[in-house]
N, C-alpha and C positions, 0 to 999 in steps of 0.2 A: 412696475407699471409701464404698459408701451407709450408710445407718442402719443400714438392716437386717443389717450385715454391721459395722456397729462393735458392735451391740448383744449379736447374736449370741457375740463373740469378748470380750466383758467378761461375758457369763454363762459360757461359760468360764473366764474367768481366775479370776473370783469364786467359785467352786465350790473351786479348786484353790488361791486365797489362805486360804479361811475354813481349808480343812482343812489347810494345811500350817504355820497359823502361831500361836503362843501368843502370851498378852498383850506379853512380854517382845519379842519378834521384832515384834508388830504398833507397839510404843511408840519402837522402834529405827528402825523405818521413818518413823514421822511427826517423830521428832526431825530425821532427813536431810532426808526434804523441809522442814522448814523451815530449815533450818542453811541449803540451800544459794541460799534467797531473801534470807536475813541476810547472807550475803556475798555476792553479786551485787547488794544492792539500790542502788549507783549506778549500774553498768551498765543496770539494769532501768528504774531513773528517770530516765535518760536516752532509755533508746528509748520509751519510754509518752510525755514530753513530747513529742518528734520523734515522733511516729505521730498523735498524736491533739490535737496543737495546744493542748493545755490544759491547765490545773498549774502550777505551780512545782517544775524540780526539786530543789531542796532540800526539801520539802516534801514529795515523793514519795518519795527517800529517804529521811528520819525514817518515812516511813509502812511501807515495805517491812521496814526493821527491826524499829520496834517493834511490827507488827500480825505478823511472825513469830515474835519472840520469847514475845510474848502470850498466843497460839495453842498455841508450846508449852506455854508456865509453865503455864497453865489444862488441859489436858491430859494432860500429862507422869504423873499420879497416879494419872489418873479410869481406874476398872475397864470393862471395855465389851469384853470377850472371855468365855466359858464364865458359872460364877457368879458370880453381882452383888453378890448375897446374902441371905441364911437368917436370918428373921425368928426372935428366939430364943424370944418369946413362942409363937406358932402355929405354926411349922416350916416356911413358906412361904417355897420357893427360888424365887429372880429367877434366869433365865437368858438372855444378852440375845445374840440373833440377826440377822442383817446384814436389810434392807429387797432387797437383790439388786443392782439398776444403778441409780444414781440420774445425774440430769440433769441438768446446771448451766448457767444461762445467765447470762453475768455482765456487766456494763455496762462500756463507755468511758472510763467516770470512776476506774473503780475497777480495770485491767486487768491487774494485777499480783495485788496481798494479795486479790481475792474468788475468785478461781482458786486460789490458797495455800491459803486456808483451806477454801473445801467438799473439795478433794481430801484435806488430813489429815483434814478431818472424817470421810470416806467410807472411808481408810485406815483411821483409830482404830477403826469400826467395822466393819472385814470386807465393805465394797460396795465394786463396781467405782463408779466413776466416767469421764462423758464430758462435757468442757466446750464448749459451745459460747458462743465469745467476738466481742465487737460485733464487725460488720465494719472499723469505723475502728480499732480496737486488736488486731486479729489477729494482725499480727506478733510483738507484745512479749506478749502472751496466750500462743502459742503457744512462744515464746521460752523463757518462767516455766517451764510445762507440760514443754520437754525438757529443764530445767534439772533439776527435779524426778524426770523419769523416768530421766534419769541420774543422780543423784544416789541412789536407792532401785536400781538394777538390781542393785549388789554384796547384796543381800539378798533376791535369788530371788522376789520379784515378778514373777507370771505376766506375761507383753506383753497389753495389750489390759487390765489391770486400770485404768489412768489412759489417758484417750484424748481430744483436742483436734479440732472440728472445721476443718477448716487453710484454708478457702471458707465460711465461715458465712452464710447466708443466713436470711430469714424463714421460707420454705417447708422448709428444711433442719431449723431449730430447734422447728418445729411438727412435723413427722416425729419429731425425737428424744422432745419431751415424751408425746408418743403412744404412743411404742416403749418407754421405762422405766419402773422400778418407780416412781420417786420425785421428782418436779422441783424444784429449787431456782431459784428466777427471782429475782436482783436484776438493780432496772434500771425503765425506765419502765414506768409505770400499765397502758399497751395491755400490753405485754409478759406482766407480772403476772397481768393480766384472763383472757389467751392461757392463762397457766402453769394457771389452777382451771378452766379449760372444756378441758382436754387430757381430760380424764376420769380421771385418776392425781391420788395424792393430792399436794398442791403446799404448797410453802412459801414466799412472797411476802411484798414491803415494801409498805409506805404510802408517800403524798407527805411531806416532808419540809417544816418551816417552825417549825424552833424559835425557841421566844420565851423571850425572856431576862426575869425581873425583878430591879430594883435595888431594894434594901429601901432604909430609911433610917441604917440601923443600921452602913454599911459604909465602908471605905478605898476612896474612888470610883476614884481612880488604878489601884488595885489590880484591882479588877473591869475596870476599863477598858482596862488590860492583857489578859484573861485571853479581855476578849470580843473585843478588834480583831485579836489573837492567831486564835483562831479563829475570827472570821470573813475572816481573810484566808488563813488556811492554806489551801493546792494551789487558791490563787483562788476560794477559796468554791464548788468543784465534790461536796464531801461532803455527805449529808444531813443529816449531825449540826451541820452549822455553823451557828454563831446570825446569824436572821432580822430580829430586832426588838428590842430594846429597851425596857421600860417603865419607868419611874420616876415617883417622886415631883414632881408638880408644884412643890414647894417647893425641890426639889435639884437644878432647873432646871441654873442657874449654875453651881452645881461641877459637874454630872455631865457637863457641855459640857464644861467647862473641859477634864475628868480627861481626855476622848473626844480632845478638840484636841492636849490634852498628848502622848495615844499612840498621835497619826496619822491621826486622824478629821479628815477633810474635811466639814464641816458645809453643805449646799445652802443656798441663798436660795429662796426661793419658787417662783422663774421658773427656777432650775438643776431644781428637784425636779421642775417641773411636763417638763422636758427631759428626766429620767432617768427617769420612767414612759413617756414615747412612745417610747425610744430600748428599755424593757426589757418592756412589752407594750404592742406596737404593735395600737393600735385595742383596746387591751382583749383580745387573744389569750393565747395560751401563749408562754410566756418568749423572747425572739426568741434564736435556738440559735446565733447570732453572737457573743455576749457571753458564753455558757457558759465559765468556765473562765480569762477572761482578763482583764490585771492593770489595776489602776487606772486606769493613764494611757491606755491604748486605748480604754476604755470611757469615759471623760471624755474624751476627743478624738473619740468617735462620738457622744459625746451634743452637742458642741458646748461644751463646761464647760471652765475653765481652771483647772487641780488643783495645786496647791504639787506640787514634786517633794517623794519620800519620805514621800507620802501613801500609809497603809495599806488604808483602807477609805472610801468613799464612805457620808455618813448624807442621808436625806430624812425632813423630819417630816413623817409622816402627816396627812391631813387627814380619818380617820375610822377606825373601827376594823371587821376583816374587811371583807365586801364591800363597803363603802363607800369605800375606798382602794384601786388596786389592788396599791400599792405594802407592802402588808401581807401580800402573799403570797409563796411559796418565790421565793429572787433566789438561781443557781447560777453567782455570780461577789460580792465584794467590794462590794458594796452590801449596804448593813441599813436599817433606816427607826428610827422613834420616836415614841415617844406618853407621854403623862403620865397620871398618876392621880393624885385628892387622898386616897386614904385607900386602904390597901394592898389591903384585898378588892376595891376596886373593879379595882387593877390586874390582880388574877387574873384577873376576870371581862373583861378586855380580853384578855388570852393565849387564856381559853379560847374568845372570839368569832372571835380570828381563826383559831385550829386548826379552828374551824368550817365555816370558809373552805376553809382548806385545810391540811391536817396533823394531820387528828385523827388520836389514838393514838400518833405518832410520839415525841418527845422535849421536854422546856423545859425552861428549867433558872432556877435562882433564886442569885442573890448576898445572902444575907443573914445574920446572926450570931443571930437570932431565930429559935429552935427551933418556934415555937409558927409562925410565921410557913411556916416550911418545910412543916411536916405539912400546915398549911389548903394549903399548895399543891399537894402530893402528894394531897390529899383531894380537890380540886375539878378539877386538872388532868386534863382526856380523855387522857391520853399513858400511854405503855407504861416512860417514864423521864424521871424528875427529878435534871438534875445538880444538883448543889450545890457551890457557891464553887470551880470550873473549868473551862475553855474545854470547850462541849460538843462542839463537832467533833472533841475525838481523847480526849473519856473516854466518850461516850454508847454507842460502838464497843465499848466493853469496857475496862477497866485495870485493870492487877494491883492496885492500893488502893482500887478502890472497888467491887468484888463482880460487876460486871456482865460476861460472859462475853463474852472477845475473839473479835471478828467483823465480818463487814464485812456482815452480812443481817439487818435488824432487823426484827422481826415487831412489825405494830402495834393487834394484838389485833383484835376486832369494829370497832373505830373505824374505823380501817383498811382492813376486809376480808380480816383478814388470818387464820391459821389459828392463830398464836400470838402472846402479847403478851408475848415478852422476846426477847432476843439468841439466835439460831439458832445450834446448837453442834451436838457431834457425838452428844450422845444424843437428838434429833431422827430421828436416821438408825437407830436401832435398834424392833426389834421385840424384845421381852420375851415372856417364856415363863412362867408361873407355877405352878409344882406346888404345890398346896393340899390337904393330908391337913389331915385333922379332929383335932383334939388334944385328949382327952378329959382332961386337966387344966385345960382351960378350963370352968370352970363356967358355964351357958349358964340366967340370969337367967330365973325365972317369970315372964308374964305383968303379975300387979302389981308386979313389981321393976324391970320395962322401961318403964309408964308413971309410975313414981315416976321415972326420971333425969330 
């Protein structure tokens, strides 16, 4: 089927979803579609590893679950059909109406939960939706997508409301962003660039290159768990997975030690200098051989002899941003590391190399110093600061810590991007505002208005 003929038949179904369905019927629908990713997600992390060579799946299933479950919990509540609500002070009704077809392009890495989730997003809100998925994950992409569309058919769901391109192509995925009301682009930069010059309004990520800081204040084991942790999770192919490491020049010792203790493979000089030519060769973009895959292959490509039941490969940097190149996004089990004598200085190394590369995106900080936290959240360029947790599977979104489950994180102006927080389903709404004038509002004189 062409575009113009998927496009066509999800402006139909969306005309006849909006009007046949209440909040109750639209909230029933996206529980199914997600329920039925929750129970499939080993099948699914199985063929996503087998399709696309990359991941872990154990790692893909915990993801398929918990970024289902997520989705709902964050969800399950939120009003986002007829009114919103009636401001009681002025009398102003929010009435919140669908955007029409929106357009999803979703990455490789992510070929399962980014498909999941813009489609409940585009449900919760009354839009059709049509995903076009990488060509190397299309299978298990499409796979999610008929799980989903059978899973929501007992609930009279027009055909054509959720639609899968099943041949995804460049030239394919450029028609689509063209033809709908609304594009959602995770996925690489070009891609992105593609999704805001479609000429429709777009919502796009940043490059990714979270930096971690170790305060001195902390249980370094403990931290060093939470980072080897996520930085090894589905091979370090998420953007939320921490990149670098900063600490205290003085906590040199333990902070190796904690690293060593929880599987960190620490380089020599002459390994590090082997693991930069092996991951940008000549100075290029990331070599796409090593995307996604585990320890021991990538220390047998680099020529390095790895202790087995090593989690994560470390190189200490020999400069900070572009002076290293080993300081920028690595989308497999390698992190680098860098010292600071005094803590401000260490922010101001996060924020030279998000400079580099990763502004806006995510860092996160291990520390028990409150004061310490804010300066970081103050001076950090990023759209999110985790705190004392692996950021590859909370910067996504989790139910304890406020930020909205997702797999598309906008990374504000730093970025390029069109928003600076977790892309959810009131993104995809258009608002209505009726505004009567309310003549119990006493409406301040002139000198009453320059005295506030």
């Amino acid at each position: 089927m062409e575009i113009k003929e998927m496009v066509a038949l999800a402006r139909k179904a969306q005309k006849e979803y909006q009007a046949t369905h209440n909040q109750q019927s639209v909230d029933n629908i996206c529980r199914a579609a997600a329920k039925v990713i929750y129970e499939n997600a080993e099948m699914l992390a199985r063929e996503a590893v087998d399709e696309t060579g990359m991941g872990v799946y154990e790692d893909k299933v915990s993801k398929n679950r918990g970024k289902s479950k997520g989705v709902w919990y964050n969800l399950h509540d939120k009003k986002s059909v007829g009114i919103l609500n009636i401001d009681e002070r002025t009398g102003m009704i929010e009435i919140a109406k669908p955007m029409g077809v929106v357009g999803a392009v979703t990455p490789t890495t992510n070929p399962i939960v980014t498909p999941m989730s813009n489609i409940i997003f585009a449900l919760k809100t009354c839009n059709a939706i049509i995903i076009s998925p990488h060509p190397r994950s299309k299978k298990c992409s499409k796979h999610a997508v008929d799980l989903i569309l059978e899973a929501i058919k007992p609930f009279n769901v027009p055909e054509g409301m959720v639609q899968v391109i099943e041949e995804p192509s460049i030239e394919m995925t450029q028609q689509l962003m063209g033809a709908v009301d609304v594009v959602v682009a995770t996925g690489g930069m070009a891609m992105v660039k593609s999704a805001y010059s479609s000429g429709k309004p777009s919502y796009g990520v940043g490059a990714g290159n979270v930096q971690v800081i170790f305060d001195s204040d902390i249980d370094f084991e403990d931290a060093a768990e939470k980072v080897i942790y996520g930085r090894s999770y589905d091979n370090g192919i998420i953007c939320t997975g921490e990149q670098s490491v900063i600490y205290n020049e003085a906590d040199k010792d333990a902070v190796f030690a904690a690293l060593r203790k929880r599987g960190a493979y620490i380089c020599t000089e002459e390994e590090g200098k082997k693991m930069r030519d092996l991951l940008f060769q000549n100075g290029g973009p990331i070599n796409k051989d090593v995307v996604g895959q585990g320890v021991q292959k990538i220390a047998k490509m680099a020529g390095i002899n790895v202790p087995e039941g090593s989690r994560v490969i470390i190189v200490e940097a020999n400069g900070v941003g572009e002076e290293d190149v080993i300081c920028r996004e690595k989308m497999c089990p390698v992190m680098c590391a860098l010292s600071y004598k005094h803590f401000e200085e260490g922010v101001d190394i996060a924020c030279r190399n998000l400079a580099n590369e990763g502004n806006g995106h995510s860092c996160a900080i291990h520390s028990n110093n409150q004061a310490h936290i804010i300066l970081t959240g103050s001076k950090a360029t990023v759209s999110r600061i985790v705190v004392n947790a692996p950021s590859a599977t909370t910067a996504g979104g989790h139910i304890q810590n406020g930020l909205n489950v997702t797999n598309t994180l906008g990374c504000g102006s730093w970025g390029n991007n069109s928003i600076s927080e977790n892309f959810t389903y009131k993104h995809l709404m258009n608002i209505s505002r009726i505004a009567p004038l309310n003549p119990a509002i006493k409406v301040p004189n002139d000198q009453e208005i320059w005295e506030l």
